[in-house]
NULOZA-390444 format. One record per atom (N, C-alpha, C): residue number from 1; atom name; x negated, y negated, z. Coordinates in Angstrom, 1 decimal. Each point is the difference from the previous one (the first is absolute). Layout:
R   n atom      X      Y      Z
R NUM   CA      X      Y      Z
...
END
This chain:
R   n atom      X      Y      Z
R   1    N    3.1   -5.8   -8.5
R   1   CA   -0.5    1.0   -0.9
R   1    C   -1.6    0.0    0.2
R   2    N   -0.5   -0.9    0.4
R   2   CA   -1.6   -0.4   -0.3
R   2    C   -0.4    0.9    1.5
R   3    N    0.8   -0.3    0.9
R   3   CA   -0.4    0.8    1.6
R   3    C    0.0    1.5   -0.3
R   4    N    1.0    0.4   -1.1
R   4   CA   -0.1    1.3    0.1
R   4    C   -0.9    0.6   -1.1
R   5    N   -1.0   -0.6   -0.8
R   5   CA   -0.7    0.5   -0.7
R   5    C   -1.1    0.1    0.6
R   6    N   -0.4   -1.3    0.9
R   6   CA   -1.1   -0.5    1.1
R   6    C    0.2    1.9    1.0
R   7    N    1.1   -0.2    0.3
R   7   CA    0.1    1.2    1.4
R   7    C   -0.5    1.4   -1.4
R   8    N    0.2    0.3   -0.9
R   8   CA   -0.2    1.1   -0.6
R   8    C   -1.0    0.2   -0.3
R   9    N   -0.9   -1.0   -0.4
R   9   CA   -1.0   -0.4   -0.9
R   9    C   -0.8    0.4    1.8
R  10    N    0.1   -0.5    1.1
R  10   CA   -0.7   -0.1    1.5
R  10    C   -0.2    1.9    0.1
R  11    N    1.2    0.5   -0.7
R  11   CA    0.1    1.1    0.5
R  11    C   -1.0    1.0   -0.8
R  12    N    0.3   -0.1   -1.1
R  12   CA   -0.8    0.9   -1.2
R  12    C   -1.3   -0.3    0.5
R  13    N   -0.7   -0.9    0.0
R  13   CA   -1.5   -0.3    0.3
R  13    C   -0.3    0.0    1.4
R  14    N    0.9   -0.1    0.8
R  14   CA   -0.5    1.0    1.4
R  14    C    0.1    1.7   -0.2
R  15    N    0.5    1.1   -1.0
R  15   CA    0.3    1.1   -0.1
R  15    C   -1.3    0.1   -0.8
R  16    N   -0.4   -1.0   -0.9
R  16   CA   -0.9    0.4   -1.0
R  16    C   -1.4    0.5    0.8
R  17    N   -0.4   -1.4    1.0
R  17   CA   -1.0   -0.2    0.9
R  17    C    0.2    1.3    1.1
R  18    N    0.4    0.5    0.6
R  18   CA    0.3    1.4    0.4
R  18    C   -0.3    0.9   -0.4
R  19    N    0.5    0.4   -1.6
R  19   CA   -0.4    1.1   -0.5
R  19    C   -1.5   -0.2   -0.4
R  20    N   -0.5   -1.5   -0.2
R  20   CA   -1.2    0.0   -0.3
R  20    C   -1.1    0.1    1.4
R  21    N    0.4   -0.6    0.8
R  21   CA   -0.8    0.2    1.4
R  21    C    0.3    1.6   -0.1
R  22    N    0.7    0.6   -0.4
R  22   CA    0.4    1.7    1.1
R  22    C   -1.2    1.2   -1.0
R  23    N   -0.1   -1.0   -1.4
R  23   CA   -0.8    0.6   -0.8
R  23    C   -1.2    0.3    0.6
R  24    N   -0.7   -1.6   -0.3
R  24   CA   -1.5   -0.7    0.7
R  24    C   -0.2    1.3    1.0
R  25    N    0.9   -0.1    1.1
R  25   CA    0.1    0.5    1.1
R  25    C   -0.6    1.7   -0.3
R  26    N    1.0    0.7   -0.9
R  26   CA   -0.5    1.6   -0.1
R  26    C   -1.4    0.2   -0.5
R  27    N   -0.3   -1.2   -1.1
R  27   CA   -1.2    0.1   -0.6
R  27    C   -1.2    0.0    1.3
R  28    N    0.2   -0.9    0.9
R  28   CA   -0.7   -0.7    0.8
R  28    C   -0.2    1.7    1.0
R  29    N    0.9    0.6    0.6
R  29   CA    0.0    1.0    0.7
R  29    C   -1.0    1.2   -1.3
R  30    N    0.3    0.2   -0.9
R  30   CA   -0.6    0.8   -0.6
R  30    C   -1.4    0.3   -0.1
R  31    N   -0.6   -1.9   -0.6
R  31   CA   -1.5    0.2   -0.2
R  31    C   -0.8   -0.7    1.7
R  32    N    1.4    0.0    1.2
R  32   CA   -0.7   -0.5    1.0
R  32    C   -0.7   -1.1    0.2
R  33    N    0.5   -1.1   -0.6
R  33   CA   -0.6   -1.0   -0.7
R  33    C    1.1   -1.1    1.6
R  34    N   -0.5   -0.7    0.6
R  34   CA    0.2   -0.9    1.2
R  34    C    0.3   -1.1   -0.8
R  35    N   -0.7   -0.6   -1.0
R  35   CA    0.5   -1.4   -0.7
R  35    C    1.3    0.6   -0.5
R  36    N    0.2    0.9   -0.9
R  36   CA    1.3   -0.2   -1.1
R  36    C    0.9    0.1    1.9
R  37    N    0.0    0.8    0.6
R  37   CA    1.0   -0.5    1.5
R  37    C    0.5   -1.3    0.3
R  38    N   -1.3   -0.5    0.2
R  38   CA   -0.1   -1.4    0.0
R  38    C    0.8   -0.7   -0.9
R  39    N    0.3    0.0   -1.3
R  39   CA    0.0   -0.2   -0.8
R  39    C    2.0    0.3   -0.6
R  40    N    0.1    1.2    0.1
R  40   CA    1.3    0.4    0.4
R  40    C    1.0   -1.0    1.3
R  41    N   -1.3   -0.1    0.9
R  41   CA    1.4   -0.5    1.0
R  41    C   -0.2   -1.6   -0.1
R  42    N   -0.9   -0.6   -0.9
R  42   CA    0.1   -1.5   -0.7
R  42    C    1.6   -0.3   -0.6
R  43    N    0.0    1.1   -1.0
R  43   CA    0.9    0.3   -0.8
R  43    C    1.2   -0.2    0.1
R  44    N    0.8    1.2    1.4
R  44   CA    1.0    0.0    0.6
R  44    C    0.2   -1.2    0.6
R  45    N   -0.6   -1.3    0.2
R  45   CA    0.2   -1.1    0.8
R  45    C    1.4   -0.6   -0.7
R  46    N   -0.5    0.1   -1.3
R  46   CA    1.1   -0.6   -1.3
R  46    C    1.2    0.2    0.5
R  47    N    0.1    1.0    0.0
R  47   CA    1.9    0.8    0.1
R  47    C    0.5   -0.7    1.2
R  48    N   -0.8    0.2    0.8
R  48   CA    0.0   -0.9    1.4
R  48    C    0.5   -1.5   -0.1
R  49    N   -0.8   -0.4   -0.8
R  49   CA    0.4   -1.9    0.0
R  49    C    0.8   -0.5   -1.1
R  50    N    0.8    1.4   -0.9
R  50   CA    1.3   -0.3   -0.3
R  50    C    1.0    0.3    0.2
R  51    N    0.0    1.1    1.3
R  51   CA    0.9    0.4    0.9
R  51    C    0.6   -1.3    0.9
R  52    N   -1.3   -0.3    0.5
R  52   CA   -0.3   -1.7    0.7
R  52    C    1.0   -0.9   -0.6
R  53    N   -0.4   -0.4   -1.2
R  53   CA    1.0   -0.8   -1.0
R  53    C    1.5    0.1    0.1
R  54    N    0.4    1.4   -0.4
R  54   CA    1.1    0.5   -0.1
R  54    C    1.0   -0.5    1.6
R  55    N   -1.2    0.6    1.1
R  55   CA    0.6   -0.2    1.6
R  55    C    0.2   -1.2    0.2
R  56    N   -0.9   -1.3   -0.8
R  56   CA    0.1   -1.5    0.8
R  56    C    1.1   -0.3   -1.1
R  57    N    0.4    0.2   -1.2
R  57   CA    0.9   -0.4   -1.0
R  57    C    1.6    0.0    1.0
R  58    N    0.2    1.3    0.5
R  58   CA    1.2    0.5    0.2
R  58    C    0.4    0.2    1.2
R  59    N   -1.1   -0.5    0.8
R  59   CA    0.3    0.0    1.5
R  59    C   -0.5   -1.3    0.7
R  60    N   -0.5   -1.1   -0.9
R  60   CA   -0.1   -1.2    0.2
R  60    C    0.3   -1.1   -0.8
R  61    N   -0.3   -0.2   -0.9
R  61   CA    0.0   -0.7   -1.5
R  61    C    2.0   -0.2    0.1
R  62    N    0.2    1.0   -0.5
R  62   CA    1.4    0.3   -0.8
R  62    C    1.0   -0.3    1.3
R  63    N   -0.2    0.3    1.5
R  63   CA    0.8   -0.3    0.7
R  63    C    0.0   -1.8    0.1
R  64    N   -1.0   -0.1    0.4
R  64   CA   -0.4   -1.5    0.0
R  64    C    1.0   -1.2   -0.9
R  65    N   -0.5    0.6   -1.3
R  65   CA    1.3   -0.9   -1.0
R  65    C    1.2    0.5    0.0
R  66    N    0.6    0.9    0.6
R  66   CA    1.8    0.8   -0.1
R  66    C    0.4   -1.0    1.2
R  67    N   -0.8   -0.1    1.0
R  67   CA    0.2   -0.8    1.6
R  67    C   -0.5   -1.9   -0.5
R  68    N   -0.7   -0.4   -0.7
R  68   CA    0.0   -1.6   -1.0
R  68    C    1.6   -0.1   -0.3
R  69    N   -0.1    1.1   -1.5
R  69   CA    1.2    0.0   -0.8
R  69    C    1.1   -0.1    0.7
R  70    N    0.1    0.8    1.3
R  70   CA    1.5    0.1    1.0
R  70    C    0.3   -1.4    0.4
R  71    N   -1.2   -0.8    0.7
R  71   CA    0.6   -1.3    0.4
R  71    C    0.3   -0.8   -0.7
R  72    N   -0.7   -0.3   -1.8
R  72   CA    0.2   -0.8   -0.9
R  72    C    1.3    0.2   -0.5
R  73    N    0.7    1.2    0.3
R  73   CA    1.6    0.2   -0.9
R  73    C    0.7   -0.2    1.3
R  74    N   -0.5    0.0    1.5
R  74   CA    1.3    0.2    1.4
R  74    C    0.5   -1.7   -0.9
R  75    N    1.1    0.1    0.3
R  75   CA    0.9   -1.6   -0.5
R  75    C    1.7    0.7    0.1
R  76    N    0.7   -1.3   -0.1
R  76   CA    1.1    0.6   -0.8
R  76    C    0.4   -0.5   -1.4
R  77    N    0.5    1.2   -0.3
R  77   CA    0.6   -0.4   -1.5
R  77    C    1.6    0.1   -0.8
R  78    N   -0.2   -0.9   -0.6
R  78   CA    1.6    0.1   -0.5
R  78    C    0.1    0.4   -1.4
R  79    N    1.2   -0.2   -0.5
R  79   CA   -0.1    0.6   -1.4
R  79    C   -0.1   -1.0   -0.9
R  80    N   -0.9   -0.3   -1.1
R  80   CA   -0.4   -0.6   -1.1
R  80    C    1.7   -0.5   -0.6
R  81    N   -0.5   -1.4    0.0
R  81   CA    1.8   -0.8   -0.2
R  81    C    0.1    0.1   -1.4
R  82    N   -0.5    0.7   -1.3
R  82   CA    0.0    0.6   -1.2
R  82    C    1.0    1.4    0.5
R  83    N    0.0    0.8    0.6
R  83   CA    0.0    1.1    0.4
R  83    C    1.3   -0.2    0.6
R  84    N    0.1   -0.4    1.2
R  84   CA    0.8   -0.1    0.9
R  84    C    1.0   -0.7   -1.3
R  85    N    0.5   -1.0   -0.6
R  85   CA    1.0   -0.1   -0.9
R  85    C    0.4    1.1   -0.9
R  86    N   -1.0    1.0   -0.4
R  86   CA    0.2    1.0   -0.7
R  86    C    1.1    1.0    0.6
R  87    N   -0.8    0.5    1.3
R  87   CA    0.7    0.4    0.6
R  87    C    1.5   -0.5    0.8
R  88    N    0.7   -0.9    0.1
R  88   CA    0.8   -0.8    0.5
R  88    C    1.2    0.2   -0.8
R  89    N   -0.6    0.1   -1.7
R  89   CA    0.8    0.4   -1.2
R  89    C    0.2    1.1    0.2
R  90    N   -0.2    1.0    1.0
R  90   CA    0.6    1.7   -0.4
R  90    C    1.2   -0.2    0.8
R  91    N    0.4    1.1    0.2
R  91   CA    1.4    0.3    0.2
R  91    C   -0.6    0.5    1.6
R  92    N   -0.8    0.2    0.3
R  92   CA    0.1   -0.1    1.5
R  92    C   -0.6   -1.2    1.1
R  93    N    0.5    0.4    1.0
R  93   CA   -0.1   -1.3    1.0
R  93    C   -1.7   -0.3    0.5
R  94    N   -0.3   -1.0   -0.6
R  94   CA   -1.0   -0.3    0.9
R  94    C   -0.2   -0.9    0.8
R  95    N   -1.3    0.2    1.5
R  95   CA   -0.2   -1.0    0.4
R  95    C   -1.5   -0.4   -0.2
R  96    N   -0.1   -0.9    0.2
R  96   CA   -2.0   -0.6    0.1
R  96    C   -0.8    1.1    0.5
R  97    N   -0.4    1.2   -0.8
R  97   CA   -0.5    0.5    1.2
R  97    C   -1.6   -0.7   -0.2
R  98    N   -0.6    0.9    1.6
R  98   CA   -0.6   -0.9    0.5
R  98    C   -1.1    1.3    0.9
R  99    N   -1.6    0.2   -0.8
R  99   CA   -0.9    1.0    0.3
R  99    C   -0.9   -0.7    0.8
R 100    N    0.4    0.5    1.8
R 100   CA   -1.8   -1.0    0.3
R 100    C   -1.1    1.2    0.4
R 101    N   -1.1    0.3   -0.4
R 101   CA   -0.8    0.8    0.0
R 101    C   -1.2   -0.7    1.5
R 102    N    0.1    0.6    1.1
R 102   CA   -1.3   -0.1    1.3
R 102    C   -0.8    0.4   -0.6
R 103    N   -1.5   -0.3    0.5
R 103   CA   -1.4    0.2    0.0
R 103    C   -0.2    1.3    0.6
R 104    N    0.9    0.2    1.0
R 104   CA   -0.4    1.9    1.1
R 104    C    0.7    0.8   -1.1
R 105    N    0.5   -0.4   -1.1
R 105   CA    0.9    1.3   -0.5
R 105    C    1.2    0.1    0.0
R 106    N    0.9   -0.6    0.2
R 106   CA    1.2    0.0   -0.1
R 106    C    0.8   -1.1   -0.7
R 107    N    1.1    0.5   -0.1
R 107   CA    0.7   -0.7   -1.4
R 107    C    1.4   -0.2    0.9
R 108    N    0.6   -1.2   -0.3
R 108   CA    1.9    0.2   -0.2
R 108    C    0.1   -0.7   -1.3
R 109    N    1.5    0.7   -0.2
R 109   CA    0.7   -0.4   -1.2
R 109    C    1.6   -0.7    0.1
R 110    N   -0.1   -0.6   -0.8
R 110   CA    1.2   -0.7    0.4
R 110    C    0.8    0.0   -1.4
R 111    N    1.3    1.1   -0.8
R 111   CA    0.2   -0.2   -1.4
R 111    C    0.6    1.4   -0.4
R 112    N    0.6    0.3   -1.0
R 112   CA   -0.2    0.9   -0.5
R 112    C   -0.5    0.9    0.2
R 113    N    1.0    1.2    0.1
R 113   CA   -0.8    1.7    0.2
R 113    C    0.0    0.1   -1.3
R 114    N    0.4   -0.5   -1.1
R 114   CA   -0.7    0.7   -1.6
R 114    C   -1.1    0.2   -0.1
R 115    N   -0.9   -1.1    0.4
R 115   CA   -1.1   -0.3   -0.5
R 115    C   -1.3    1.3    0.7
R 116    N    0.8    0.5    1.0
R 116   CA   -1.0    1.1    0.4
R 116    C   -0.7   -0.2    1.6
R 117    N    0.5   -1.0    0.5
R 117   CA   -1.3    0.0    1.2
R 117    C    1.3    0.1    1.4
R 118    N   -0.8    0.4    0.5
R 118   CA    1.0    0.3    1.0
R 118    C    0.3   -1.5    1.3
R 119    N    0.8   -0.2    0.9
R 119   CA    0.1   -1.4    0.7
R 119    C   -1.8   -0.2    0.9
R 120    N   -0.5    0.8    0.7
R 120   CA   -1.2    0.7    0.6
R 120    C   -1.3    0.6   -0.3
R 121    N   -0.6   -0.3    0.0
R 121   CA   -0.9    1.1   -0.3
R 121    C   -1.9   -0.3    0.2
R 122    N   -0.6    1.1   -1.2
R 122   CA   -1.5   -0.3    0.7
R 122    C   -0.5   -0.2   -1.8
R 123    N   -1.0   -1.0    0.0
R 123   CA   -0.9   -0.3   -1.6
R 123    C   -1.4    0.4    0.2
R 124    N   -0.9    0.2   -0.8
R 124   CA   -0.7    0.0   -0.3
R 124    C   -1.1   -0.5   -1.6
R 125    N   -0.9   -0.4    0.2
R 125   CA   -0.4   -0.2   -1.3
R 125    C   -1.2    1.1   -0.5
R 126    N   -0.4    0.0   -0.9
R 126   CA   -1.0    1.0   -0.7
R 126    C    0.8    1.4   -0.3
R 127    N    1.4   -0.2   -0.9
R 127   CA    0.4    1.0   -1.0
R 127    C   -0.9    0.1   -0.9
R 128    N    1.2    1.3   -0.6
R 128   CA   -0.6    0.3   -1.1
R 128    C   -0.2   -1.4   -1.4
R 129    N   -1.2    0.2   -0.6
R 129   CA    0.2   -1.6   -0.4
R 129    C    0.0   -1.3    0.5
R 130    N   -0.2    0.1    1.0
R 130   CA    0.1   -1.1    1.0
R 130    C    1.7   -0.6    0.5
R 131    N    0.9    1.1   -0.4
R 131   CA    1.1   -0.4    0.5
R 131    C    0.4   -0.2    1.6
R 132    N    0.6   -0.8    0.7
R 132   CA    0.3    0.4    1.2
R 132    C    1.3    0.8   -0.2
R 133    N   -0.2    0.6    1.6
R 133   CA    1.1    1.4    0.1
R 133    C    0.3   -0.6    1.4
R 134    N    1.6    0.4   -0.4
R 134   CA    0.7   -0.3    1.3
R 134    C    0.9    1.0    0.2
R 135    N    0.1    0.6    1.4
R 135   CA    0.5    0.8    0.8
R 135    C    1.3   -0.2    0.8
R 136    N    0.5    0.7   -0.1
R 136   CA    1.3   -0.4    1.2
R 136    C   -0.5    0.8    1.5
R 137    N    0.9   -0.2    1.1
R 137   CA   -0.4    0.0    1.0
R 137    C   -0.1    2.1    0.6
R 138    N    0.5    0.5   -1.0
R 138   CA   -0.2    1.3   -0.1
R 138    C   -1.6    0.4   -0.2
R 139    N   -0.8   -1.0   -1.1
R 139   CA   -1.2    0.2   -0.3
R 139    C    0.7    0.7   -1.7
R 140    N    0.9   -0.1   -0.4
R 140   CA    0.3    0.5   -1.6
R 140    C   -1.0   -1.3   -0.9
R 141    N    0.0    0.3   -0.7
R 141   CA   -0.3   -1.2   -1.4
R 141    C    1.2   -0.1   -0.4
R 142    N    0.0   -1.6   -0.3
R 142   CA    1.6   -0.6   -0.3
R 142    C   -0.3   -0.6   -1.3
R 143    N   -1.3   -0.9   -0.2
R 143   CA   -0.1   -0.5   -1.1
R 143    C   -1.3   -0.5   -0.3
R 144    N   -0.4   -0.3   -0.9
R 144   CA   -1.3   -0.6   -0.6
R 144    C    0.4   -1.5   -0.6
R 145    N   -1.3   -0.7    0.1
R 145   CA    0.4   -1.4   -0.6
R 145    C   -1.6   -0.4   -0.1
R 146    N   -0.2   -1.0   -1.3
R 146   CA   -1.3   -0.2   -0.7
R 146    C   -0.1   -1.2    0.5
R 147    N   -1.1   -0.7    0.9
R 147   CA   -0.3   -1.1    0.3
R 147    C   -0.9   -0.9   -0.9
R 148    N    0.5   -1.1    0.0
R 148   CA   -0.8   -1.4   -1.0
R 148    C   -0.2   -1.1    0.8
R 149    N   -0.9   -0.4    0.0
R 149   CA   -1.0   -0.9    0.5
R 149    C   -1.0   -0.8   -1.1
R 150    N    0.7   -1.4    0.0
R 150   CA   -0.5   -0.8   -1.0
R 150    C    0.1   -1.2    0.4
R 151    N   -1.3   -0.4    0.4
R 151   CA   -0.2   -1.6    1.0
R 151    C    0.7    0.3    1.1
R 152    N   -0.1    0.5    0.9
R 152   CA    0.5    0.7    1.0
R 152    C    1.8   -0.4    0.1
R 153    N    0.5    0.2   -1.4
R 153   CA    1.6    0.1   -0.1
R 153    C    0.2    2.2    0.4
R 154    N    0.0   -0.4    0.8
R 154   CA    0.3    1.8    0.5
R 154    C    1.3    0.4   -0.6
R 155    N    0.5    1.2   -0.8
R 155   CA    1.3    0.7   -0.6
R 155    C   -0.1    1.3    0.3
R 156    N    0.9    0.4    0.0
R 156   CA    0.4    1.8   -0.3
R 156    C    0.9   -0.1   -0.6
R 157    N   -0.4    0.7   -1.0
R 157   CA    1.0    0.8   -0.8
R 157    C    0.8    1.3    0.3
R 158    N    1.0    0.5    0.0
R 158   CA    0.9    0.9    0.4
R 158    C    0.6    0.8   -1.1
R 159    N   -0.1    1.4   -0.6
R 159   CA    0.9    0.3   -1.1
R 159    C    1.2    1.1    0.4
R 160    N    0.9   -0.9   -0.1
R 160   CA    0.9    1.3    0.6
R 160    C    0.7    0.5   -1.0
R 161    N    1.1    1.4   -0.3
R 161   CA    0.9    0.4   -0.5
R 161    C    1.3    0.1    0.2
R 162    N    1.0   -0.5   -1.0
R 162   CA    0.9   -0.4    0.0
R 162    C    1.0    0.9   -0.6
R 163    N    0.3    0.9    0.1
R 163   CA    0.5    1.0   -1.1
R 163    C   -1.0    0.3   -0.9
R 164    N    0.2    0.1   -1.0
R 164   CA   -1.0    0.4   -0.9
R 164    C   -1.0   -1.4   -0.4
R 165    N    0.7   -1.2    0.1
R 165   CA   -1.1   -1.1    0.0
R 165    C   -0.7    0.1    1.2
R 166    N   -1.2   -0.9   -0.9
R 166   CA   -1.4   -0.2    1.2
R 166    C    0.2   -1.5    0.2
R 167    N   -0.4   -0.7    1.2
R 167   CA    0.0   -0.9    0.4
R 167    C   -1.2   -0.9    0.8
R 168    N   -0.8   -0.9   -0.9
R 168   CA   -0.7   -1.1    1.0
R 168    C   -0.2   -0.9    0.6
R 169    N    0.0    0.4    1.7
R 169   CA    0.9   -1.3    0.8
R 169    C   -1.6   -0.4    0.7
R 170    N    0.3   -1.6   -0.3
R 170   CA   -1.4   -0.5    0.3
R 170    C    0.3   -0.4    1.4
R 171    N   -1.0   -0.4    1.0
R 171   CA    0.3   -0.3    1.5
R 171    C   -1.6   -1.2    0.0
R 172    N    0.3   -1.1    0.1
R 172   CA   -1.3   -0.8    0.0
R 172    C   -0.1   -0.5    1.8
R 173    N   -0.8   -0.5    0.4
R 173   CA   -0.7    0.0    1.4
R 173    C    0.5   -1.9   -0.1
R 174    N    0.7    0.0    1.1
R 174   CA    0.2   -1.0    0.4
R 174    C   -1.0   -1.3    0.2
R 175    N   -0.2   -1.3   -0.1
R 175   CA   -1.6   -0.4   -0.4
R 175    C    0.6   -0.9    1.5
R 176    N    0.5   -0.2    1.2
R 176   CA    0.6   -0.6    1.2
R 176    C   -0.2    0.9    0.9
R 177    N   -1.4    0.6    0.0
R 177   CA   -0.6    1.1    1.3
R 177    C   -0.9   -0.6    0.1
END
């Protein structure tokens, strides 16, 4: 939320600094005046070096940690042994499944089609929210899952739909990598 007030906040006061250079600027043409020029194109520099900002945020900064973030979650994961007995008590069959997430992007799954993710596919991090988004091999979105990272115990969370229940199936990162 704070990136996006920063990006708006970059944006209004580059628009502001424009209309105010474009002002300077007519005045400057009127009484022929070379300083207010001068002066005007000081001005416009502004808009310029938060454009700057905006360009190094999201075309260097933001990739930089999505490509950190990617290697710190590549692992495999199994399902939280809280969870996994929960599930064991339903009425359908389960096996261990078993999420190992690569560092290039790609995912297999080993488990249940309930839960949403397909056997293949491609991840990413930097959703919405910071969710990762995972893709099947079509390139569809199959599912979202909220990552936690606490002392570098790596988890994803997973919420799937069950009928009309909702369901959350935890997947914790194997600590034998």
């Amino acid at each position: 939320m704070l990136e996006s007030l920063l990006f708006i906040l970059l944006i209004l006061m580059s628009g502001l600094f424009i209309i105010i250079a474009l002002i300077v600027m007519f005045i400057a043409f009127i009484k022929k005046s070379s300083a207010l020029k001068k002066t005007a194109l000081k001005i416009i520099v502004i808009p310029f070096l938060c454009w700057g900002l905006i360009a190094v945020w999201y075309l260097i900064t933001l990739p930089s940690i999505n490509k950190s973030e990617m290697e710190n979650f590549a692992g495999t994961y199994t399902l939280n042994s809280s969870d996994s007995e929960s599930l064991k008590s339903s009425k359908s069959r389960i096996n261990q499944a078993k999420l190992i997430l690569f560092d290039d992007g790609t995912y297999l799954f080993e488990g249940r089609e309930k839960i949403g993710l397909k056997n293949q596919g491609t991840w990413k991090t930097g959703g919405n929210d910071g969710l990762f988004e995972f893709y099947d091999k079509n390139g569809n979105l199959s599912q979202w899952a909220s990552p936690y990272d606490k002392d570098d115990n790596y988890s994803l969370s997973i919420e799937c739909q069950n009928g009309q229940d909702s369901e959350t199936i935890l997947f914790v990162k194997s600590k034998f990598e």
